[in-house]
C-alpha positions in Angstrom: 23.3 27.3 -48.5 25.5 29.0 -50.8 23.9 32.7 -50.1 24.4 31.8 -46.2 27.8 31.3 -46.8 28.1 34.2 -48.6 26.7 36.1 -46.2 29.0 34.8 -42.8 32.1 36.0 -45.1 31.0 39.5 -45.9 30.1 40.0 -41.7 33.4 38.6 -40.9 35.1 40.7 -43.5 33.0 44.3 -42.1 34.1 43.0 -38.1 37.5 42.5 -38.9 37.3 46.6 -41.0 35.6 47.7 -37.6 38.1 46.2 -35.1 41.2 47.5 -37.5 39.9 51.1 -37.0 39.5 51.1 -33.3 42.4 51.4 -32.7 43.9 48.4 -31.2 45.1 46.9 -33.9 45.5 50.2 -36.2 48.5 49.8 -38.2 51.5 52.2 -38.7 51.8 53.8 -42.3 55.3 53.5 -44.0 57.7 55.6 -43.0 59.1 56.9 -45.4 61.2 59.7 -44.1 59.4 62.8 -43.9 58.8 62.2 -40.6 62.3 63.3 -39.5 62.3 65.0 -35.8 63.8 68.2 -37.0 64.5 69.2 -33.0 67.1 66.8 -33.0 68.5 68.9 -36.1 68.2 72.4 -34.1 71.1 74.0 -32.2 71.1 73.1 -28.5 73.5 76.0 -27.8 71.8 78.3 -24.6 72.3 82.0 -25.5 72.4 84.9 -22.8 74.2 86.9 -20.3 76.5 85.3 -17.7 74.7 86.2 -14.1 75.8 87.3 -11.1 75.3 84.0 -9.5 77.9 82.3 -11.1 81.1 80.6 -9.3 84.0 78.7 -10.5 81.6 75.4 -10.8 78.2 77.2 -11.7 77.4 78.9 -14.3 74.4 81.2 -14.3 72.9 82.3 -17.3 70.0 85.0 -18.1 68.7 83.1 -21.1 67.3 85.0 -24.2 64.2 84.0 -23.4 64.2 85.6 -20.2 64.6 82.2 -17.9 67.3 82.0 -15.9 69.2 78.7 -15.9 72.1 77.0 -13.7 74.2 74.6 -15.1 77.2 72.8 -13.6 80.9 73.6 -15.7 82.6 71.3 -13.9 82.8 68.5 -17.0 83.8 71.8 -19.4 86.2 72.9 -17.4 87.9 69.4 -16.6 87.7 69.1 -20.6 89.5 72.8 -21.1 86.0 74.0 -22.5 85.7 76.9 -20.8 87.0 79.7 -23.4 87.0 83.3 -22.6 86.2 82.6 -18.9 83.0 84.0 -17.1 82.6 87.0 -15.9 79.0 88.8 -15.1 77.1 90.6 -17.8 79.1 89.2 -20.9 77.5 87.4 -23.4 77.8 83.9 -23.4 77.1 80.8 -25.6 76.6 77.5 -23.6 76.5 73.9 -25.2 74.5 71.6 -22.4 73.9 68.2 -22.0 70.4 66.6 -22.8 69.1 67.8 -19.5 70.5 71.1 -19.9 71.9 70.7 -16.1 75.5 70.6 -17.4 78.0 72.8 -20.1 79.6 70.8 -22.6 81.2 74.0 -23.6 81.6 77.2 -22.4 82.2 80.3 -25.0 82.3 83.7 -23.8 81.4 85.7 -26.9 82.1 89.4 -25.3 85.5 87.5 -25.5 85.7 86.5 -29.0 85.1 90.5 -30.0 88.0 92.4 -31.6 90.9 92.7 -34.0 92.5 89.0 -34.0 95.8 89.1 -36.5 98.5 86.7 -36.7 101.8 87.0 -39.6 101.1 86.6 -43.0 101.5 83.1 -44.3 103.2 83.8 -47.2 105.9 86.0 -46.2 105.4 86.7 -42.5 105.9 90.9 -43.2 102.4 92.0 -42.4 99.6 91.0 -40.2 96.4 89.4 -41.7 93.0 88.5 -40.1 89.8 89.1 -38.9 87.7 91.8 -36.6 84.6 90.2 -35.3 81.9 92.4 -34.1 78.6 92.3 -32.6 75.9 91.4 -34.7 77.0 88.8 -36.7 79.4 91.0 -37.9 83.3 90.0 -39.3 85.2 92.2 -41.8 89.0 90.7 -43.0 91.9 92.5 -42.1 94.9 93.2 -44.8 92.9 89.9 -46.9 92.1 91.6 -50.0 91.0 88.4 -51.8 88.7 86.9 -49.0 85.4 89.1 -48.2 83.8 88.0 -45.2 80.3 87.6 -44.9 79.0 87.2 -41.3 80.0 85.0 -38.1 78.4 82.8 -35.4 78.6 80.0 -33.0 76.9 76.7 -33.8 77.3 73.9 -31.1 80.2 76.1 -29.4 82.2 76.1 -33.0 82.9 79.5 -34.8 81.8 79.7 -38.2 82.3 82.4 -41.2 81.3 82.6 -44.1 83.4 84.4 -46.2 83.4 85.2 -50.7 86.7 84.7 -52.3 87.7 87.2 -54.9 87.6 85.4 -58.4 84.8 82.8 -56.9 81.4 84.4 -58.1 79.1 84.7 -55.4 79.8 80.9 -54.0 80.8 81.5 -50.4 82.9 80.1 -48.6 81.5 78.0 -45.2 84.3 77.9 -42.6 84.1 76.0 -39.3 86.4 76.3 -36.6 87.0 74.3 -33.4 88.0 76.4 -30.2 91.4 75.7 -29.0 92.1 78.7 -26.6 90.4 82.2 -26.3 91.6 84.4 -23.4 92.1 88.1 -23.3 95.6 88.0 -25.7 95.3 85.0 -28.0 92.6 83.0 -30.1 93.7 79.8 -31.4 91.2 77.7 -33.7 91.3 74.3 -35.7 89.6 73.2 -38.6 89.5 69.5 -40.2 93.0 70.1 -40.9 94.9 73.1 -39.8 95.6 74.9 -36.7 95.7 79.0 -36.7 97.2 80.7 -33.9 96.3 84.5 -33.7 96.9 87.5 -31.1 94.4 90.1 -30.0 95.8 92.8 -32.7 97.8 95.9 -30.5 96.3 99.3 -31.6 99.2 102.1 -32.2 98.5 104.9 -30.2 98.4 108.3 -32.2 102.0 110.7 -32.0 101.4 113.4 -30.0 101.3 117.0 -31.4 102.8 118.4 -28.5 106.6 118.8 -28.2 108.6 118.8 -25.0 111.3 121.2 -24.4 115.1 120.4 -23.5 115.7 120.8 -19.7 118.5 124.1 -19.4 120.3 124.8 -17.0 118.0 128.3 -15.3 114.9 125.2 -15.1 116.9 124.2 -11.8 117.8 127.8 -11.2 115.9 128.3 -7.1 
């Protein structure tokens, strides 16, 4: 009786094994954290080149990738998210919604290129800033102490990284909201500061060639 017994517990013990493994009742293994959807992590921003197509509601824009996508601005440019403004062939950065049907924000980086200065802080007699260039690219302007690194936009946010003289090699991460970019000004704001700076105004070179008095024989018929 006893090895009957022992038997009917050692079947139902192998049936319930079996009927774990088929799936049904499988059960989950701890999570415990590795499995971390890292696309939630990634940049959403849509990189490419504003299209042809585009209109004062529509943006068009010749992806990277080679798609071409159409998303509606409308909500940007309700929200004054729209920096640099659109216009075809430029380079632009576009945050979407999930769908990707809509811009959250707009940035127009053929824009964002050039010399931005604004006054000194510290004394207001000479200009200090940046020159951001294509390919990553940002050197300081009249900022002996701060080296900068490299730029680019992360979730329609500019961010440098810069060294500080006197600071090793630890650099510097700065991120930047976008206030206003148009073809004059650039204003950003950081987690406590807001910097106001204008598109720096080239001086054209002195001429080498003199003019002449007018006399009086120059009116002489």
């Amino acid at each position: 009786m006893k090895k009957i017994l022992f038997v009917a517990i050692v079947f139902i013990a192998v049936v319930m094994t079996v009927s774990s493994c088929g799936g049904k009742t499988q059960q989950v293994p701890f999570d415990n954290g590795d499995s971390t959807d890292m696309s939630a992590l990634q940049d959403p921003t849509i990189y490419g080149i504003c299209g042809e197509g585009s209109t004062d509601s529509i943006l068009q824009v010749v992806t990277d990738l080679g798609d071409t996508v159409q998303l509606n601005i409308t909500y940007a440019r309700d929200n004054n998210q729209v920096f640099g403004g659109l216009h075809a062939g430029d380079r632009m950065a576009v945050v979407p919604n999930n769908k990707k049907t809509e811009a959250l924000i707009v940035v127009n980086q053929a824009a964002l290129l050039g010399n931005w200065v604004m006054p000194n802080p510290l004394d207001g007699s000479d200009e200090v800033g940046f020159s951001i260039k294509e390919g990553g690219i940002v050197e300081g302007i009249e900022q002996s102490s701060l080296t900068y690194k490299t730029w680019r936009l992360v979730r329609g946010k500019l961010e440098m990284i810069a060294v500080r003289e006197g600071g090793g090699e630890e650099e510097e991460i700065n991120l930047y909201d976008l206030v206003k970019l148009n073809a004059d000004s650039l204003i950003l704001k950081d987690s406590e500061d807001l910097y106001e700076y204008g598109r720096q105004q080239l001086k054209k070179p002195d001429s080498d060639i003199k003019l002449e008095e007018a006399s009086e024989d120059d009116y002489k018929i």
